[in-house]
C-alpha positions as CSV (number, residue, x, y, z in Angstrom):
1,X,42.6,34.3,17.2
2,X,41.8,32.8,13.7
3,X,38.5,34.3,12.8
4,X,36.2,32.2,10.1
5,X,34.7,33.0,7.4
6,X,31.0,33.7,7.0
7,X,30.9,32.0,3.6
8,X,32.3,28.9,4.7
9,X,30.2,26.1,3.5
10,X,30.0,22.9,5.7
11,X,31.1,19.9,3.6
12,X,28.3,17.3,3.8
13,X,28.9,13.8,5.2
14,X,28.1,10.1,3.7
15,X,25.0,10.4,6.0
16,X,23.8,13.0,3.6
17,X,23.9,10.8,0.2
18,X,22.2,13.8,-2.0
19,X,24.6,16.1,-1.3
20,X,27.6,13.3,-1.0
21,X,27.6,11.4,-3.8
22,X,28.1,15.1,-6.2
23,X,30.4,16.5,-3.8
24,X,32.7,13.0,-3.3
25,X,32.6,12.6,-7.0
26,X,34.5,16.6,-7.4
27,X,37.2,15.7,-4.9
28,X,37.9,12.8,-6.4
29,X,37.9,14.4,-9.9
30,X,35.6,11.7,-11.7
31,X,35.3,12.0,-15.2
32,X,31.7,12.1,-15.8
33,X,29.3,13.8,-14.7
34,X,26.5,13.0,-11.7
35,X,22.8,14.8,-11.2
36,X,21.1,13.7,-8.0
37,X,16.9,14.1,-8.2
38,X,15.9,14.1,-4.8
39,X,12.3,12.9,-4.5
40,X,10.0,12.7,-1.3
41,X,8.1,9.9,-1.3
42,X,4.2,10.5,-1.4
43,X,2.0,9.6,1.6
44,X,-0.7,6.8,1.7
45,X,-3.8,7.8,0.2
46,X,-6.6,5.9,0.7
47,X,-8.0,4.3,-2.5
48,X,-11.8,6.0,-1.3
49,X,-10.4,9.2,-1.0
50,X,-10.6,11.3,-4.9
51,X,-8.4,10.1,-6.8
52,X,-7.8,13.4,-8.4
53,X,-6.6,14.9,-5.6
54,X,-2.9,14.4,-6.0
55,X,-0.1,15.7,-3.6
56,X,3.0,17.3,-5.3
57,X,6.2,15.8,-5.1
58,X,9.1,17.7,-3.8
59,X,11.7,17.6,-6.3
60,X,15.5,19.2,-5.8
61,X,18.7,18.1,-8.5
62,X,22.2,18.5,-7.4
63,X,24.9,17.8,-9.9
64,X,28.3,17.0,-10.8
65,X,29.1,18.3,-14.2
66,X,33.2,17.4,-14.8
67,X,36.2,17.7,-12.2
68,X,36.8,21.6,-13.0
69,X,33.1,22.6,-12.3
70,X,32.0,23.6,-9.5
71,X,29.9,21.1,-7.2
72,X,26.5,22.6,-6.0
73,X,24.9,21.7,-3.0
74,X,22.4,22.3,-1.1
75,X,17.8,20.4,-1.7
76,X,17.1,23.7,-3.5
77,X,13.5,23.1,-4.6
78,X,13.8,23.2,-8.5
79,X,11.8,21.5,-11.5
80,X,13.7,18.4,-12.8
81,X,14.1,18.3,-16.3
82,X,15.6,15.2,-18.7
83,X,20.0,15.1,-18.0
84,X,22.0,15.3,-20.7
85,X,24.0,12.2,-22.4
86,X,27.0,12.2,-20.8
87,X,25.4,12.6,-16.8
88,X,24.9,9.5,-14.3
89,X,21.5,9.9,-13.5
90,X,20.5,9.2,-10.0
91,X,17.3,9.6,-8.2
92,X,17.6,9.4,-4.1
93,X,13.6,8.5,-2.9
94,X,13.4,9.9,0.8
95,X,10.6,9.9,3.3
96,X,8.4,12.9,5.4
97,X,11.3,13.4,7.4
98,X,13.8,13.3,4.9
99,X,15.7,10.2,5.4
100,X,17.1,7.9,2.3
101,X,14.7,5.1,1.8
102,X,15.3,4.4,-1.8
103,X,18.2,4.8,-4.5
104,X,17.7,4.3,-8.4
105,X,19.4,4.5,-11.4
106,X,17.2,4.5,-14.9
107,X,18.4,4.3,-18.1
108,X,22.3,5.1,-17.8
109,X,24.6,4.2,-20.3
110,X,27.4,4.0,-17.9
111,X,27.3,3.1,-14.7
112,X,30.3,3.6,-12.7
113,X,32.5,1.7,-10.4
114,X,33.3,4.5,-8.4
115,X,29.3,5.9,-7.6
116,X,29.1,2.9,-6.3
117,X,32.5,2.7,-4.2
118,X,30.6,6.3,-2.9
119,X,27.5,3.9,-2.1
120,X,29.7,1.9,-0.6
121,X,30.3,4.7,2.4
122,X,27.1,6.1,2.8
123,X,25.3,2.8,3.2
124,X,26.5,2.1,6.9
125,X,25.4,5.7,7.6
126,X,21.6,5.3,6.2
127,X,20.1,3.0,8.3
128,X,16.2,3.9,6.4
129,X,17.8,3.1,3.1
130,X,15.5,-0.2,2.1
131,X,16.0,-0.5,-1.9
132,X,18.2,-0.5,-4.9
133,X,17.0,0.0,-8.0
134,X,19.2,-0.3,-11.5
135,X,17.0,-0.7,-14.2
136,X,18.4,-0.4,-18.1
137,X,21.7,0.4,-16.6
138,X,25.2,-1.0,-17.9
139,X,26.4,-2.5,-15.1
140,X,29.6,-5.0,-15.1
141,X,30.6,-7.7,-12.8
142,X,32.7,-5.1,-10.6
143,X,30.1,-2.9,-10.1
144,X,27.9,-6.7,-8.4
145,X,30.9,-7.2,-6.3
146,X,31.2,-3.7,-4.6
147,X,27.4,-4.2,-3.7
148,X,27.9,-7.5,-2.6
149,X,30.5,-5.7,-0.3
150,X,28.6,-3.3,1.6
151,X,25.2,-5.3,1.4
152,X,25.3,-7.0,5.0
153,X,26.3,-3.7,6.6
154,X,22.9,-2.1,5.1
155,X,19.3,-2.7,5.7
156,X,18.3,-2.9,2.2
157,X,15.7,-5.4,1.4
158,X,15.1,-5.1,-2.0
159,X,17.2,-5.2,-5.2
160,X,16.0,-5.0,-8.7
161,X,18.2,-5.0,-11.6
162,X,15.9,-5.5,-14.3
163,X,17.0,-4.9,-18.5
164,X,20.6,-4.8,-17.1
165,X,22.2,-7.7,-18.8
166,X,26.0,-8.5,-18.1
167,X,28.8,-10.4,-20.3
168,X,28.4,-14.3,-19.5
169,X,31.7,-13.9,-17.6
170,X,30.5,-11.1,-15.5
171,X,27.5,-12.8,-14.9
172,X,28.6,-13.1,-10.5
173,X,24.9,-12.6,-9.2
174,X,25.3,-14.9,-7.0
175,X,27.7,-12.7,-4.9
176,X,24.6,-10.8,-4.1
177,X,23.2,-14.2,-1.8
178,X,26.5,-15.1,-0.4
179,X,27.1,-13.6,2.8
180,X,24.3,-12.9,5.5
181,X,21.9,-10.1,4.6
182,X,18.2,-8.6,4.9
183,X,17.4,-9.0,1.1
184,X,14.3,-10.4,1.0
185,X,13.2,-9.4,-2.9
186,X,15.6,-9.5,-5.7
187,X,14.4,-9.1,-9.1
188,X,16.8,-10.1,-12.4
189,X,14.2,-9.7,-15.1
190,X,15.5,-9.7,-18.6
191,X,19.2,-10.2,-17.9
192,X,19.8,-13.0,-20.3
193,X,20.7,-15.5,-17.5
194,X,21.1,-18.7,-18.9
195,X,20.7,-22.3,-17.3
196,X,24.1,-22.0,-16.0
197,X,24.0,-18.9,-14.4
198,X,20.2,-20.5,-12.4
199,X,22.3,-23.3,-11.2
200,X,24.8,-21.2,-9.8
201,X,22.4,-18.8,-8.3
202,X,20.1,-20.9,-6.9
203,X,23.3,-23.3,-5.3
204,X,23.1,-20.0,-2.9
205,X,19.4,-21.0,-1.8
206,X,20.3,-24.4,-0.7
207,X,19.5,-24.9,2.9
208,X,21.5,-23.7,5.2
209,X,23.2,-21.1,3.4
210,X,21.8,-17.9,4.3
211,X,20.0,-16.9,1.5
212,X,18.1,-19.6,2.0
213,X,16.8,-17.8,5.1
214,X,15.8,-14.7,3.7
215,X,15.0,-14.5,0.5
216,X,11.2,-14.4,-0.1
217,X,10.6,-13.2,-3.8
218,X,12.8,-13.8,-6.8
219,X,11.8,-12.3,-10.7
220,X,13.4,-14.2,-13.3
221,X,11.3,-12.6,-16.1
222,X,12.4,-13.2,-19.7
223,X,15.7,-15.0,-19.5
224,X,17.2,-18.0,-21.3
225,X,16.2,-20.8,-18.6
226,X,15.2,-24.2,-20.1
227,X,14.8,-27.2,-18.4
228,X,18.0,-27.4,-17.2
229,X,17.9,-24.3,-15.2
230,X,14.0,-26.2,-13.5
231,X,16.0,-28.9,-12.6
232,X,18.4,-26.9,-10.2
233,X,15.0,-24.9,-9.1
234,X,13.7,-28.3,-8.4
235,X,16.4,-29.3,-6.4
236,X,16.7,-26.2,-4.3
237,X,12.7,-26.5,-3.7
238,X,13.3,-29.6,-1.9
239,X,15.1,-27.9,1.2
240,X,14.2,-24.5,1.1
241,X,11.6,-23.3,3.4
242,X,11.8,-19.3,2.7
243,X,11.2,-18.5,-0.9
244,X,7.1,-17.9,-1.0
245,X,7.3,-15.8,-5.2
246,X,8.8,-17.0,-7.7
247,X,8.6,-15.9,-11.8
248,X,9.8,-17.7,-14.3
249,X,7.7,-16.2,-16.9
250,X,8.6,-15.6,-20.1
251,X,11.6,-18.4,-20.6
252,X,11.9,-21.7,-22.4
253,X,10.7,-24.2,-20.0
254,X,8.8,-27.5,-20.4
255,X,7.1,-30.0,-19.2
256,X,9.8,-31.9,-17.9
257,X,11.4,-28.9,-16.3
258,X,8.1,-27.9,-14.8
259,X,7.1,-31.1,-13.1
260,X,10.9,-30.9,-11.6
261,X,9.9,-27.9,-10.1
262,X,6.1,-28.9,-8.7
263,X,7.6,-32.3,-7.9
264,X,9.1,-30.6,-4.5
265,X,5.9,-29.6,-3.6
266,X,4.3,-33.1,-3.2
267,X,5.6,-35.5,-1.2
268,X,9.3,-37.2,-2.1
269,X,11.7,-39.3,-0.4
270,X,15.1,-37.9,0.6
271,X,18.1,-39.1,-1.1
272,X,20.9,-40.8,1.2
273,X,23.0,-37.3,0.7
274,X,20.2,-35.1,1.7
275,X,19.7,-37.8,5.1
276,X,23.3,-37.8,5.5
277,X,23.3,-34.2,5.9
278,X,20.4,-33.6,7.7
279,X,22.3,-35.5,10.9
280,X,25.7,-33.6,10.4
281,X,23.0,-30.5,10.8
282,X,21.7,-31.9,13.6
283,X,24.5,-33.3,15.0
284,X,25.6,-29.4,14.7
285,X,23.1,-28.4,16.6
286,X,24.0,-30.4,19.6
287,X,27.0,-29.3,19.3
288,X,26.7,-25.6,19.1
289,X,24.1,-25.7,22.2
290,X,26.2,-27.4,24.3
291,X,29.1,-25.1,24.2
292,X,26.5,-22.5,24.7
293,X,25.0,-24.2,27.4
294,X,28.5,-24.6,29.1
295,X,29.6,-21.2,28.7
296,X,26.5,-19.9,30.4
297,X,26.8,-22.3,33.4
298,X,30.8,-20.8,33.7
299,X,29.6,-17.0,33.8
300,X,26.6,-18.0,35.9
301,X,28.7,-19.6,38.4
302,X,31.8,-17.1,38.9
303,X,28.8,-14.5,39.1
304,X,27.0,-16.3,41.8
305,X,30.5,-16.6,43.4
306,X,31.3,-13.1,43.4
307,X,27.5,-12.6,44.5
308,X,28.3,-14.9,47.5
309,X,31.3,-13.4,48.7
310,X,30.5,-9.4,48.1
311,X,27.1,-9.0,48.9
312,X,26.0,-12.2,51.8
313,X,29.0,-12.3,53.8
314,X,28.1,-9.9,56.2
315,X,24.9,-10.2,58.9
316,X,23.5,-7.1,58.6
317,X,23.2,-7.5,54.6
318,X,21.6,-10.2,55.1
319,X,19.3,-9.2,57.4
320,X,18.5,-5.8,55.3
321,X,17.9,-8.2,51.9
322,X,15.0,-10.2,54.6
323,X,13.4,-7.1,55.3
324,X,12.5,-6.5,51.7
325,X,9.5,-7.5,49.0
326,X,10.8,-8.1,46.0
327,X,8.4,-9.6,43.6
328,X,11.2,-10.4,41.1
329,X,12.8,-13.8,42.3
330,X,16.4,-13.5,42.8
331,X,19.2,-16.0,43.4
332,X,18.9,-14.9,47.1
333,X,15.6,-15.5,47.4
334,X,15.9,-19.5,46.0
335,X,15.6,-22.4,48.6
336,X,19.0,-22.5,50.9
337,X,19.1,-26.4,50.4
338,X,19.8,-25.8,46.6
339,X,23.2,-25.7,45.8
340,X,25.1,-23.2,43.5
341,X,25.6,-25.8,40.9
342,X,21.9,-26.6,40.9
343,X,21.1,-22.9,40.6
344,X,23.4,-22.0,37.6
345,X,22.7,-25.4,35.6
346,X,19.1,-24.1,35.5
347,X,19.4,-20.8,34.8
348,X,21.8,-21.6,32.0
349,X,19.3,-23.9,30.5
350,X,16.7,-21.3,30.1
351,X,19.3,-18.8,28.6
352,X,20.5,-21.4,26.3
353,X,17.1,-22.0,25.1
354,X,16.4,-18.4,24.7
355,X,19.7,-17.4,22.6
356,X,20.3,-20.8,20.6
357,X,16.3,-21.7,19.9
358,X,14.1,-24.5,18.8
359,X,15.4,-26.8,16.1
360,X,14.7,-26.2,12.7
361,X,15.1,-28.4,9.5
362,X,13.0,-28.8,6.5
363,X,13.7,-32.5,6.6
364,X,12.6,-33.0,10.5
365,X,10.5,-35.1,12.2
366,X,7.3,-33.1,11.6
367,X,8.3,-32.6,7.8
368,X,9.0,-36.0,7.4
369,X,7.4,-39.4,7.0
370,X,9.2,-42.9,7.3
371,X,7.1,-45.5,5.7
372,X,8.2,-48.8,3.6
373,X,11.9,-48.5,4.8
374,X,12.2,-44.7,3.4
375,X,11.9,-41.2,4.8
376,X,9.7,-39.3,2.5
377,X,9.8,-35.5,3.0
378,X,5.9,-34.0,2.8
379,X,7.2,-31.2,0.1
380,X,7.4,-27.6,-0.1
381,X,4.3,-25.8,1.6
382,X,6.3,-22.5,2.0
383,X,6.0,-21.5,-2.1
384,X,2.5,-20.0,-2.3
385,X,3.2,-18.0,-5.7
386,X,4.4,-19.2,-9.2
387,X,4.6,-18.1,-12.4
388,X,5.1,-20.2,-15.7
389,X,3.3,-17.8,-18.3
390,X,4.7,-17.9,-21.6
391,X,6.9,-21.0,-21.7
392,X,6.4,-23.7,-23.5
393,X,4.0,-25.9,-21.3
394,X,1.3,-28.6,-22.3
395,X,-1.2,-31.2,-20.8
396,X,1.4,-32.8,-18.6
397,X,2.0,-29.6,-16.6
398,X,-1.7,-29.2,-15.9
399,X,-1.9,-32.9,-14.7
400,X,1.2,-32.8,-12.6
401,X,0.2,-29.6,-11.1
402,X,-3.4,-30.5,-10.6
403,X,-1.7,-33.1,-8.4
404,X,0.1,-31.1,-6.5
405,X,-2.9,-29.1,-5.7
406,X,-4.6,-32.7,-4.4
407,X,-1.9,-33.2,-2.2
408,X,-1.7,-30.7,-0.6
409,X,-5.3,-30.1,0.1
410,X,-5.4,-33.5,1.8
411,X,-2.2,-32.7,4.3
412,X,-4.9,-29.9,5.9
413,X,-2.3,-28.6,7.5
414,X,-2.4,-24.8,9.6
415,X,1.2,-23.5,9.4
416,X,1.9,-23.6,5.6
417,X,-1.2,-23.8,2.5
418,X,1.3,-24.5,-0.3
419,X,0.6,-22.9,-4.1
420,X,-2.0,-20.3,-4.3
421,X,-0.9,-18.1,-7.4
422,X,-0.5,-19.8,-10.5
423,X,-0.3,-17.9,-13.5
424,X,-0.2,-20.2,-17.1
425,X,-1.3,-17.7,-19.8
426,X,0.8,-17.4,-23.0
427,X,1.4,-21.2,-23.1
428,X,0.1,-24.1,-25.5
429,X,-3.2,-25.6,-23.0
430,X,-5.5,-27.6,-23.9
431,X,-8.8,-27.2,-23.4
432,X,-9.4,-30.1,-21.0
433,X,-11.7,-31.1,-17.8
434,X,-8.2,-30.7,-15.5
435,X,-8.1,-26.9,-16.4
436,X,-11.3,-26.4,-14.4
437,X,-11.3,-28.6,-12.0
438,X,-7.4,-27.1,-11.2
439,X,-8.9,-23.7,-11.0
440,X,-11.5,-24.7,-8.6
441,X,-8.7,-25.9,-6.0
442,X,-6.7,-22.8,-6.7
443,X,-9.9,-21.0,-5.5
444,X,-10.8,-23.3,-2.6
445,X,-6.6,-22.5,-1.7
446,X,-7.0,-19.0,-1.5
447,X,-10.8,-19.1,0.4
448,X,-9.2,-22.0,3.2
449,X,-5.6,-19.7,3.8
450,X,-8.1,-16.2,4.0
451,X,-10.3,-18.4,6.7
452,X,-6.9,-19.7,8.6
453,X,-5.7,-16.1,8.4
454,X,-8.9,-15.1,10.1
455,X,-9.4,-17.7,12.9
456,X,-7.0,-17.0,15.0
457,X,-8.9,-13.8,15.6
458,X,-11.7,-15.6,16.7
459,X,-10.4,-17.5,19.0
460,X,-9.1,-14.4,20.8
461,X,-11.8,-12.7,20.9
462,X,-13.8,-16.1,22.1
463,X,-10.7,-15.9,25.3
464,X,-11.7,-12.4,25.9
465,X,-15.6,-12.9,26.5
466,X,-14.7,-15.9,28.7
């Protein structure tokens, strides 16, 4: 019998990234070393409660020194002091019950491909972990594409990369909005994008790719983007129908990039490309719900078959199925002059319409009006947030926006409001009568979406008393 020793340590597993990430980086003899700060998250305090009253964090480091040292494991509760030069500093954020919710890297001069390779297997494994967080990190194009790799096997949500500029040919942020994910908020503030990396990046939020269907907030802080870079924002406005925050503060746009951007919002007509592909979509559609459609009616019937055969052939089951209440209806209990066909046909429409679902476009019917011989789209509703502090705007900007703002007050519509938050500070303004009045619709934006917010509430509790 082989006994075991008592000192044997367990090794820990990719669903343990504290521990992990040290202990991978030893067997696989990095060269650098890796100190892990493991922080519990604090609970919600009310904002009435004393503000003094402050709960303690629960603090642990486990590091990686070299290849010859010797890893240490284990949340040993320990005060975290500054790393020194040559360590990767990484801080895991975890929750009450101590599962990964956050991961962040702050001021590293080196940021490895292989941490991130690590990442890579402990991602599928951490099914709490929501957000990513590299600031003042150098980080390289290899080290986008391995997160762009395990990104739609995670849940993370949120990505912020902010003072962590790359080469111009390294620049592959787009990767990131590629394939399907759940990122919802991605933040590139201060990493010297220029108008050719917008274009690029915001080609991924063209509708239907599927960025375009989940990202809701994008920070573009302090970059190089000039007009050039609006005009592809522009464009993208026109057909995207998820994106609700966008900053663009602190860049070098216009006011001819700016009214290409608020242009989407007001009503436009659809160029022959954008009708053109709004049928293939459609068209698409069909298409896809028909072969679901017919491969629901197959299963349905071979299952009725069977059904027919096994369970209602013999007298005595049949007699036994008549003696019973079921209040769930059952193919059984369906009229005996409808036929088999009939039965599956209808069932398969109701599953069709429950996995495939309604039909979306931003250019449908109900986004679209057709007058004078054109289809004229009503404009982006879904943006309610915009930033354009400290560019370079002027007069035209406040006119083109204080249209805007008209427009779509008089659509009165209950689904989307349109802009909500606009922030102009730092830029060149005049002191004119469409300042005011613009503020004044801002305001009336935010009191009508607050009163829609809270109607609906009414009218259940109205249903209730009746």
């Amino acid at each position: 019998m082989r006994s075991i020793s008592p000192t044997a340590v367990q090794k820990p597993t990719p669903a343990n990234f504290p521990e992990f990430l040290p202990y991978a980086c030893g067997q696989l003899s990095a060269p650098f070393g890796v100190s892990v700060k493991v922080k519990v998250q604090d609970e919600y305090v009310s904002k009435a409660e004393d503000k003094t009253k402050k709960g303690k964090k629960s603090m642990a480091v486990l590091q990686h020194k070299s290849a010859s040292d010797v890893v240490t494991s284990g949340l040993d509760a320990v005060a975290f002091t500054d790393y020194d030069d040559d360590e990767i500093k990484v801080t895991a954020v975890v929750d009450s019950t101590n599962q990964l919710i956050g991961i962040s890297m702050h001021r590293s001069r080196e940021a490895p491909r292989l941490i991130f390779q690590i990442l890579g297997l402990c991602v599928p494994f951490c099914s709490y972990l929501t957000s990513l967080v590299l600031d003042t990190c150098a980080l390289t194009g290899c080290i986008l594409h391995e997160i762009a790799k395990f990104l739609p096997q995670s849940q993370i949500t949120e990505i912020s990369l902010d003072n962590s500029p790359i080469v111009a040919s390294e620049r592959i942020y787009y990767m990131l909005l590629e394939r399907q994910t759940n990122l919802r908020n991605l933040s590139l503030a201060r990493c010297n994008l220029s108008d050719q990396d917008c274009t690029v990046l915001f080609a991924q939020l063209l509708h239907p790719l599927p960025a375009s269907k989940t990202l809701m907030t994008l920070n573009l802080t302090s970059n190089f983007i000039s007009d050039r870079g609006a005009r592809a924002i522009g464009d993208c406005l026109r057909s995207n129908r998820t994106l609700q925050y966008l900053n663009l503060a602190g860049n070098y746009i216009s006011d001819d990039g700016a009214v290409d951007i608020l242009q989407s919002c007001i009503e436009f007509p659809l160029t022959a490309d954008e009708i053109m592909k709004k049928k293939q979509r459609f068209m698409d559609y069909l298409k896809m719900r028909q072969n679901v459609y017919n491969r629901f009616v197959k299963e349905i019937t071979n299952t009725l078959t069977g059904k027919a055969f096994d369970e209602f052939s013999k007298t005595s089951k049949r007699k036994a199925l008549k003696g019973k209440d079921n209040r769930t209806p059952s193919f059984s209990q369906l009229p005996k002059n409808l036929s088999a066909g009939a039965i599956a046909t209808t069932k398969a429409e109701m599953m069709t319409e429950e996995f495939v679902g309604r039909y979306t476009d931003p250019f449908s019917m109900e986004e679209t009006v057709f007058r004078d011989r054109y289809i004229y789209s009503i404009g982006n509703l879904v943006l309610c947030s915009l930033n354009l502090a400290y560019n370079n705007l002027g007069y035209v900007t406040v006119k083109k926006l204080l249209e805007v703002m008209k427009y779509q007050k008089s659509l009165n519509r209950n689904s989307a409001v349109g802009l909500l938050y606009v922030q102009l500070q730092g830029n060149n303004l005049p002191m004119c009568v469409e300042t005011n009045i613009l503020l004044d619709y801002l305001e009336q934006a935010v009191i009508a979406r607050m009163q829609r917010m809270q109607s609906p509430r009414r009218d259940k509790s109205r249903i209730r008393k009746l």
